[in-house]
C-alpha positions as CSV (number, residue, x, y, z in Angstrom):
1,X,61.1,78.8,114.2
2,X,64.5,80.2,114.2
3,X,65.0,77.3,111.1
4,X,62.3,78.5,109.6
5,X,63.2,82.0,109.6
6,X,66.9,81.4,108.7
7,X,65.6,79.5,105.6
8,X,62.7,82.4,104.6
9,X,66.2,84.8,104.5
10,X,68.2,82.7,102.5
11,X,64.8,82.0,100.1
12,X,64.7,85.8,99.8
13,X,68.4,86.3,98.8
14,X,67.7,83.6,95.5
15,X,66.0,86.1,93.4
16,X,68.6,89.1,94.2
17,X,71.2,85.9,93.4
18,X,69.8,84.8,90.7
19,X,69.4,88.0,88.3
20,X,72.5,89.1,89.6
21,X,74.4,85.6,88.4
22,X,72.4,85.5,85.1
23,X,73.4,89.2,84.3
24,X,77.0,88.5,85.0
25,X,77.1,85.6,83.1
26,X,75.4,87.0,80.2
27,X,77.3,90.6,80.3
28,X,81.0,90.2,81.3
29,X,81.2,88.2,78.0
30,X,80.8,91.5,76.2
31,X,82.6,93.8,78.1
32,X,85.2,95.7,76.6
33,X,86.6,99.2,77.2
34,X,85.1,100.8,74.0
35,X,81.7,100.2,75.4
36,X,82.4,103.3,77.2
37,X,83.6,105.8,74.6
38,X,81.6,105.2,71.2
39,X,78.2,105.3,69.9
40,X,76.0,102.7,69.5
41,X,76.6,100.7,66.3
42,X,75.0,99.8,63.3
43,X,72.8,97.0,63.3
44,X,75.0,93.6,62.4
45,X,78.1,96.3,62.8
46,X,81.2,94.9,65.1
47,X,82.1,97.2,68.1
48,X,80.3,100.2,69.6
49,X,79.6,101.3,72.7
50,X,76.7,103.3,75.0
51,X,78.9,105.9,76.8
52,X,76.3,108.2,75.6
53,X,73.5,106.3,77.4
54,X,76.1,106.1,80.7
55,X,76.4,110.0,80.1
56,X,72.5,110.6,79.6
57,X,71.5,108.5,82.4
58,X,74.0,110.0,84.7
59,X,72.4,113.7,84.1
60,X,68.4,112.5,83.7
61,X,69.2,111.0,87.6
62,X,71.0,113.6,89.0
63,X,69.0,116.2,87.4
64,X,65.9,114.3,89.3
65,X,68.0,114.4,92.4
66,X,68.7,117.8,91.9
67,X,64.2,118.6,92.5
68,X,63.5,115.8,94.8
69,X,65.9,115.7,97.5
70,X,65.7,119.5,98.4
71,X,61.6,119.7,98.4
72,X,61.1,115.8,99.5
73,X,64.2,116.5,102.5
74,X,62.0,120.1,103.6
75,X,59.0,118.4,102.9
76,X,59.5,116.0,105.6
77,X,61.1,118.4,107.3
78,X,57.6,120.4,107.6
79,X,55.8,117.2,108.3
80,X,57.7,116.1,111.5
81,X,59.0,119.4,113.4
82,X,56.4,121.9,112.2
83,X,52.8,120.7,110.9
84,X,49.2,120.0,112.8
85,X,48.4,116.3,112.9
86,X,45.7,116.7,110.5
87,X,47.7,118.1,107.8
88,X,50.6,115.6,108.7
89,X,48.3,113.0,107.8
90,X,46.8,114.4,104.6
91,X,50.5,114.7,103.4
92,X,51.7,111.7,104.1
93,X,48.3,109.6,102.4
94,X,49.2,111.6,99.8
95,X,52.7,110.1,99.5
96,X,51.9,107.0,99.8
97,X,49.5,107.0,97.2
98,X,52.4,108.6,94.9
99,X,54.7,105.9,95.7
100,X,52.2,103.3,94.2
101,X,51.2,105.3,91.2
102,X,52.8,103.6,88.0
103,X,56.4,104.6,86.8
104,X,54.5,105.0,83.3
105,X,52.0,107.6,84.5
106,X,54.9,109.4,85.9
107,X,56.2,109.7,82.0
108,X,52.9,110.7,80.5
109,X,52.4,113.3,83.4
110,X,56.3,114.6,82.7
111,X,55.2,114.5,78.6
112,X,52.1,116.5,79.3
113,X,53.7,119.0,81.1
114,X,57.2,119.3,80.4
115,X,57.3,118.0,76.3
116,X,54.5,119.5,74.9
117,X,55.6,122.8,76.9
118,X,58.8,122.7,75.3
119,X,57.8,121.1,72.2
120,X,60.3,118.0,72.3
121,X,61.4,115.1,74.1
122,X,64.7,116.2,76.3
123,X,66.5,115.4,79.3
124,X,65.0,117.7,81.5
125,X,61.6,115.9,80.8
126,X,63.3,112.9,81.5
127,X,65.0,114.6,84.9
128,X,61.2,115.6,86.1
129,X,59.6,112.4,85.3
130,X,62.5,110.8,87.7
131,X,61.7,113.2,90.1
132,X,57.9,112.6,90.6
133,X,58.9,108.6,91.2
134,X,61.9,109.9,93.6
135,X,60.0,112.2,96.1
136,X,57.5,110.0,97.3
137,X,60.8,107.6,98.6
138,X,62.5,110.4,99.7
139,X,59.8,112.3,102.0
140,X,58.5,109.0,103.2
141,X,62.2,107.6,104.4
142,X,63.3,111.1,106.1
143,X,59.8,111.4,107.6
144,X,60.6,108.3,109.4
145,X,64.2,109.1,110.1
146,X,63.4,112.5,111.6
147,X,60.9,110.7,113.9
148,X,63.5,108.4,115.4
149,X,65.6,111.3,116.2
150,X,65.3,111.3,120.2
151,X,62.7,114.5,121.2
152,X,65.8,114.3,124.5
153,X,68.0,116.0,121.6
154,X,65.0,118.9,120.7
155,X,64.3,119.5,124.4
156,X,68.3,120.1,125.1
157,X,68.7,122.4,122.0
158,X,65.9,124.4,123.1
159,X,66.9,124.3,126.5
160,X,70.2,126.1,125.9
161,X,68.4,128.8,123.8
162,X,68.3,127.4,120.3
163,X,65.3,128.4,118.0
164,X,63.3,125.9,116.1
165,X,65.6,126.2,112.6
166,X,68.6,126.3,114.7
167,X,67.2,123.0,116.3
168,X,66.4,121.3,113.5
169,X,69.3,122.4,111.0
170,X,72.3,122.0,114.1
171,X,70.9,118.7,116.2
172,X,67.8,117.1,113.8
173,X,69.0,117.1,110.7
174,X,72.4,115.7,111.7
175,X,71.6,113.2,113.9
176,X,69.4,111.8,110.8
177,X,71.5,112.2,108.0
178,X,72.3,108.6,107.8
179,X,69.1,107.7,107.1
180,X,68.2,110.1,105.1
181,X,71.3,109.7,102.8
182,X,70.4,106.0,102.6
183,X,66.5,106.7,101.5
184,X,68.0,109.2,98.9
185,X,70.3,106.3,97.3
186,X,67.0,104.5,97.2
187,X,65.3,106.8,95.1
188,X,68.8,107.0,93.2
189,X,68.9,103.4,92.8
190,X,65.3,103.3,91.3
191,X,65.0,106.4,89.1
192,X,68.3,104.6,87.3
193,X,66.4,101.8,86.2
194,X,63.6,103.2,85.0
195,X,62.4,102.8,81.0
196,X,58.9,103.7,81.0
197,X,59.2,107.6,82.0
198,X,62.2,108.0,79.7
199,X,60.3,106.3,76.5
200,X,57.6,109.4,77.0
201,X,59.9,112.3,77.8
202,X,63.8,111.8,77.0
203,X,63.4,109.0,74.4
204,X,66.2,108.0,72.7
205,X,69.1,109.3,71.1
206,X,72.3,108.1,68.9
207,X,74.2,110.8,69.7
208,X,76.4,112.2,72.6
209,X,74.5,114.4,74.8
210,X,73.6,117.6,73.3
211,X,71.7,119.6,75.7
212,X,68.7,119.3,78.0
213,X,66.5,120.7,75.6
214,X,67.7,117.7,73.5
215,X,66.5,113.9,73.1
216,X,69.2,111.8,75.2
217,X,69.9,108.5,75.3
218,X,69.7,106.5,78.6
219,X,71.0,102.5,79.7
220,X,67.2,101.5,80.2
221,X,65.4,102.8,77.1
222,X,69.2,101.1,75.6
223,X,68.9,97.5,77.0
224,X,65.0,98.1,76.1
225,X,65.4,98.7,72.2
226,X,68.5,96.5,72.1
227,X,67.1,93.5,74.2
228,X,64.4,92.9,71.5
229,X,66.0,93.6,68.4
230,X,66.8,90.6,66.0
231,X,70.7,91.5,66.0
232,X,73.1,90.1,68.3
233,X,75.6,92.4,68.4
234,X,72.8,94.7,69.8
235,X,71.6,91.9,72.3
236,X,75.0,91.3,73.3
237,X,75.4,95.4,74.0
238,X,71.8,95.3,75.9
239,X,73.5,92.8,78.1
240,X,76.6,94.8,79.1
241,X,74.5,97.7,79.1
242,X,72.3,95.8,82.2
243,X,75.3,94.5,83.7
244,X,76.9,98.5,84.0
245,X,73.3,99.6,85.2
246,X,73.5,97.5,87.9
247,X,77.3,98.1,88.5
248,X,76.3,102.0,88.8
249,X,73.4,101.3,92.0
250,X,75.6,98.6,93.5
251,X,78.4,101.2,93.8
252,X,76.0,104.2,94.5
253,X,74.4,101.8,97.5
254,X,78.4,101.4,98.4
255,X,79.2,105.0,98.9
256,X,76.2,105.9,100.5
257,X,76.9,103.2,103.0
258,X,80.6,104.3,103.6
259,X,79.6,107.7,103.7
260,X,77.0,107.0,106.7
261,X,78.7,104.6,108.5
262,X,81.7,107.4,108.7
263,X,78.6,109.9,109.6
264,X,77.7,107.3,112.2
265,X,81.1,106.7,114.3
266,X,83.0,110.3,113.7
């Protein structure tokens, strides 16, 4: 069994492997520093870059980060120190029904109620549609880390005369902030990758950011109208473009790391 279960771990590192390899292979080729400081070209057009999409996708996530993490981190918050058991249990079927609700419903609910509000696609669309796909992740994983914390650490707060916000905000909320940093890199990690929200709310844009109010150009909806366009100097962009994307979560999932593991042991 312990053969078996070594090989099942090494069987479920191939895929991870195996798109990491190919998109290495296929996107250091076309690396080169311009990529982050010019537009995209024109079709059949030598040089270019997508530093607007880096710049875009860099403000659609954090603007989603921005809503989430405060309600989703309270929300939890509510659900694990504060709420009955029945409501506690309504709220958290709720979430996980959210969590399995298509990234592409996210977008047309973000277009119905942000675009047509506004009356055009923009970055803040795109920043709310990332933020209905992030919340689920975020309540779900600081639900469970506020849980774990020992009720020891509670009973000792209250025993030397803290109140219930002073418990949770000075012994709670501390002793959980690894994990809750770590879930919040999660929902980082896959509101960056996202294409279908973006198509419906920021779109797409050939120009440097302009405003939130504005159409804005991300790396997914990039690598998605460059990967299937018949020009290789675009398919060769949508390649580099992938390879950046998944440079930007590997190094968020780095720093969140670092930063809890310091957390952890200071």
């Amino acid at each position: 069994m312990t053969v078996i279960a070594f090989i099942c771990g090494v069987l479920a590192l191939v895929p991870l492997i195996a798109v990491l390899s190919y998109v290495i292979i296929q996107g250091f080729s076309s690396l080169r520093p311009s990529l982050f400081t010019e537009l995209p070209p024109p079709p059949l057009a030598l040089g270019g870059g997508f530093g607007n999409a880096i710049i875009g996708t860099i403000i659609m996530v954090g603007i989603g980060a921005l809503i989430s993490i405060p309600i989703g981190v309270l929300a939890a918050v509510y659900l694990t120190e504060f709420s009955s058991g029945k409501i506690a249990r309504w709220v958290r079927f709720s979430t996980n029904i959210l969590s399995g609700v298509p990234s592409i419903i996210a977008g047309v609910f973000a277009y119905g109620v942000v675009v047509l509000a506004i009356g055009t696609y923009s970055a803040l669309a795109g920043g709310v549609a990332l933020s209905v796909l992030m919340l689920p992740i975020i309540v779900r994983t600081t639900d469970e880390a506020l849980q774990m914390v020992s009720d020891d650490l509670r009973q000792a707060a209250v025993g030397l005369g803290a109140t219930n916000f002073q418990t949770v905000m000075w012994v709670v909320l501390p002793a959980a902030l690894p994990a809750i940093v770590t879930g919040s890199t999660l929902a980082i990690a896959r509101a960056a990758g996202e294409t279908a929200p973006l198509l419906f709310t920021a779109l797409f844009s050939q120009y440097w950011f302009e405003g939130l109010f504005q159409p804005t150009a991300s790396l997914a909806v990039l690598v998605y109208n460059f990967a299937i366009s018949p020009y290789k100097n675009w398919q060769s962009m949508a390649w580099a473009a992938s390879l950046i994307l998944v440079l930007m979560v590997l190094l968020t999932s780095i720093i969140a790391r670092l930063a809890t593991h310091r957390k952890k042991y200071t």
